[in-house]
C-alpha positions as CSV (number, residue, x, y, z in Angstrom):
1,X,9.8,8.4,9.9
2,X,7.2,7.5,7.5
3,X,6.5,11.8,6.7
4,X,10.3,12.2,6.2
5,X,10.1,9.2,3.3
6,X,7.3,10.9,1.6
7,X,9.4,14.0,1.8
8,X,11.8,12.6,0.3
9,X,10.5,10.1,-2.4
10,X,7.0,11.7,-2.8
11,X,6.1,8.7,-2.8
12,X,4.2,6.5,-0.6
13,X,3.0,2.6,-0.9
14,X,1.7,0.1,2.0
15,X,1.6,-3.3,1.5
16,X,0.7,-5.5,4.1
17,X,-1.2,-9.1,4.7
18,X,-3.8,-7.8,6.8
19,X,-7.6,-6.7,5.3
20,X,-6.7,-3.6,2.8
21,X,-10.2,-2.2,4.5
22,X,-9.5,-0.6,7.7
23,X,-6.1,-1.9,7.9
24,X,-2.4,-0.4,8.5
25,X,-2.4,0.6,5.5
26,X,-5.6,3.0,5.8
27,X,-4.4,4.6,9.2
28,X,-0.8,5.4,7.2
29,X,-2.7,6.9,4.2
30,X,-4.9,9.0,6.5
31,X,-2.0,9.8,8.8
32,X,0.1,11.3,5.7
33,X,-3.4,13.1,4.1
34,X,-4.2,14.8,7.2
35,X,0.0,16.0,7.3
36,X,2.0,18.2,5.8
37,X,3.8,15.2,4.0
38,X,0.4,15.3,1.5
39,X,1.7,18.2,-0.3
40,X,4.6,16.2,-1.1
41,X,3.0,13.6,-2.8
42,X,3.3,13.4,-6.5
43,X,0.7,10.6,-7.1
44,X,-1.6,8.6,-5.2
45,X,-1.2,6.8,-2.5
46,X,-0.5,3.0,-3.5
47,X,-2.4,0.5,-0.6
48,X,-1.6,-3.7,-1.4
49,X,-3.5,-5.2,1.3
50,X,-4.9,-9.3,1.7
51,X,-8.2,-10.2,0.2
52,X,-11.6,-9.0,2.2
53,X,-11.5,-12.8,4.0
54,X,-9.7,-14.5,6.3
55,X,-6.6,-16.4,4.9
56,X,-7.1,-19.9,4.6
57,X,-5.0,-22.6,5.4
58,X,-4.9,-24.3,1.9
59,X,-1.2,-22.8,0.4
60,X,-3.2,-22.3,-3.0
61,X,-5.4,-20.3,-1.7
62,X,-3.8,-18.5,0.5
63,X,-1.4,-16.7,-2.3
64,X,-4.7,-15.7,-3.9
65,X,-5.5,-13.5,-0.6
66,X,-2.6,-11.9,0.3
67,X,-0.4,-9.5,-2.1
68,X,1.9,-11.7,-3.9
69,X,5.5,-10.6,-5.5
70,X,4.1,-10.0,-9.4
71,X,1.8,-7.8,-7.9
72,X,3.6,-5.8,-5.7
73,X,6.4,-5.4,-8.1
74,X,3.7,-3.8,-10.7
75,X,2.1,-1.6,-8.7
76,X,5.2,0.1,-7.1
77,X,5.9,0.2,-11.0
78,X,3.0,1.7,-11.6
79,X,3.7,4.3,-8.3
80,X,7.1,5.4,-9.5
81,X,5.6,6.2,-13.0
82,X,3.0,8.1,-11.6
83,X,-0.1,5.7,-12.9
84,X,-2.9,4.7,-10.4
C-alpha cells in the first residue's frame, strides 16, 4: 500500500495528469498526513500535477500542461535529496 511505501522509503511523490488542485494527488497527501505514515516522512511531500486548465488538443501545448519527463526526473531528485 501507499503507507507501507512511505514506511519504507520515507518518501512520498504523486505525479499525475489531472489538476494538481484538488486532484489524486491532494487526497494521497492528506491521506498519508492524517496517518501514521506522516511520522515517517523525512521531507515534504512532492505533488507534479497538470497545469490549472484543461489540456488542449494542440501537442505543443499540451506538454506545457501536464508534468513532463525533465521535470519529474528533477523533482524526485530534488525529493530524495531532501530539497523542496
Amino acid at each position: 500500500t501507499i503507507i507501507e511505501s512511505v514506511r519504507k522509503t520515507t518518501r512520498l511523490a504523486c505525479v499525475y495528469e489531472g489538476v494538481k488542485t484538488l486532484g489524486i494527488g491532494a487526497e494521497i497527501s492528506a491521506m498519508i498526513a492524517e496517518s501514521e505514515a506522516f511520522d515517517y516522512l523525512d521531507a515534504p511531500i512532492l505533488r507534479l500535477g497538470g497545469a490549472e486548465s484543461p489540456i488542449p488538443y494542440n501537442p505543443a501545448l499540451e506538454k506545457a500542461a501536464v508534468p513532463q519527463v525533465p521535470g519529474i526526473v528533477e523533482g524526485l531528485r530534488n525529493l530524495v535529496k531532501g530539497r523542496t
